[in-house]
N, C-alpha and C positions, 0 to 999 in steps of 0.2 A: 637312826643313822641309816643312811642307804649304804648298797654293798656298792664294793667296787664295780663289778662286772656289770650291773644296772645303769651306772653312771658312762660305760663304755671308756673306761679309761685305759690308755695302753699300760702293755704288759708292766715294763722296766717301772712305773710309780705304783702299778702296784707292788708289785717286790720289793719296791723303797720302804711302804706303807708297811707291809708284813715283817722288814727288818726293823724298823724304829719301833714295832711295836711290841718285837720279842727284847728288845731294851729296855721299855717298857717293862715289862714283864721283871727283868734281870734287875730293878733301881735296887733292892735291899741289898744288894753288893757292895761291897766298900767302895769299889772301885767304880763307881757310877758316877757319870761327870756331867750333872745337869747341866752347865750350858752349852755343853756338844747337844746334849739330846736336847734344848728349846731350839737352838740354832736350825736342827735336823728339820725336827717338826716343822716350824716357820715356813725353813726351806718346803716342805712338800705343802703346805699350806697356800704358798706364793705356786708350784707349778701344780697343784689341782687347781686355783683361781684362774688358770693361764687355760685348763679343758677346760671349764665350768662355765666360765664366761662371766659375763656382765648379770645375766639375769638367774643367777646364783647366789646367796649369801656365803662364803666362805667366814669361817671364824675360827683363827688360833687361840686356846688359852695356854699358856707357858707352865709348867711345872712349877714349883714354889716350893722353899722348903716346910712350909705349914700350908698345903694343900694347891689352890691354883693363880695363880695371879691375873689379872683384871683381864676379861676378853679382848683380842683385837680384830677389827674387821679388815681383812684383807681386800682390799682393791687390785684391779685390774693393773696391770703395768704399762 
């Protein structure tokens, strides 16, 4: 994985990045509502595809409740 600050991403998606992944963090909570958090993820998936560009592979895997569900390749918009 590369770090954020290698990829030159602004500030605000990295702090998107660092909260979805302290939710991450928080799933064994009752109150964990995996399709807010695939939704999230995606979301930051589609706007680092938007810094990264064309000549980037972006790929979301979604959460699952028995582990990840099928990779998707994010395309440019």
């Amino acid at each position: 994985m590369v770090r954020a600050k290698a990829l030159g991403l602004p500030e605000n998606l990295i702090l998107r990045f660092a909260t979805w992944i302290e939710r991450f963090w928080g799933r064994l909570k009752d109150d964990f509502d995996l399709a807010s958090f695939n939704a999230e993820g995606r979301a930051l998936a589609v706007a680092l595809k938007a810094v990264v560009g064309t000549g980037t592979e972006v790929v979301f895997e979604a959460e699952a409740e028995n582990g990840l569900a099928p990779p998707e390749i994010i395309h440019a918009a």
